[in-house]
N, C-alpha and C positions, 0 to 999 in steps of 0.2 A: 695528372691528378687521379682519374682513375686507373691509374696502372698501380700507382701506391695504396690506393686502398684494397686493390684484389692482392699486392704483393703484403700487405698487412696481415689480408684475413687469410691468407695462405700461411702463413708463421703459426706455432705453435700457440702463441700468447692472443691469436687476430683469433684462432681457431676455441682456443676455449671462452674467450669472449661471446662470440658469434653465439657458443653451444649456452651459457650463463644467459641471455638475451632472452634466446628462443624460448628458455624454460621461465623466465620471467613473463615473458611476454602471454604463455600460455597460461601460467597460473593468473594471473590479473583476468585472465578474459574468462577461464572459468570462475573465479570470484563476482566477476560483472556479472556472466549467466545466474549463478544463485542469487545474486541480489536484487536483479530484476524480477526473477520469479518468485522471491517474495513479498516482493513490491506490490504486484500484478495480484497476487494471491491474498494479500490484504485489502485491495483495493478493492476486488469480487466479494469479501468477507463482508466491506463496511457498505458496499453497496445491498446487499443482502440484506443485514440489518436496517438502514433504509427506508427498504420496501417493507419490512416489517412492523416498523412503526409506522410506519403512512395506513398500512393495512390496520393496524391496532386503532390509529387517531379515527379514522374514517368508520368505522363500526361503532365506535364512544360516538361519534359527533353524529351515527344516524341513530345511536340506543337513545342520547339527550332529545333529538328534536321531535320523535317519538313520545317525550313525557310530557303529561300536563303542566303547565307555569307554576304550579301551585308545589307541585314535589321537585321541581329541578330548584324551586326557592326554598324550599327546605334540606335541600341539599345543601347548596351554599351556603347556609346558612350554619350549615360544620366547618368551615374552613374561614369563618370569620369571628375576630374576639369581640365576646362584650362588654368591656371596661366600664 
């Protein structure tokens, strides 16, 4: 069995097969390599942002607890209708 297949890839048609393969085989892996790297890169991006809103919420949530009752109620008090 393996004598047929080294007497395959030894033939002309075993041999441009082999070389068609090899170059499939390398483009898929470099497409895999760019894909993951922007995978990986988006990933760093949205973690980024994140930390950017946690940082943004947490400075609102110490400028609120900072205000009197009396103006964070009149605040609220924009963001609700009076029918």
């Amino acid at each position: 069995m393996l004598t047929a297949v080294l007497a395959w890839l030894s033939s002309s048609v075993g041999k441009t097969v082999a070389k068609w393969s090899v170059a499939v085989a390398t483009v898929a892996a470099i497409y895999w390599r760019i894909y993951e790297s922007g995978r990986s890169a988006e990933k760093a991006a949205e973690a980024q942002r994140d930390a950017e809103t946690i940082t943004k919420r947490k400075t609102i949530d110490e400028a609120v607890d900072r205000m009197p009752d009396a103006d964070v109620r009149d605040l609220l008090r924009r963001w609700v209708r009076h029918d």
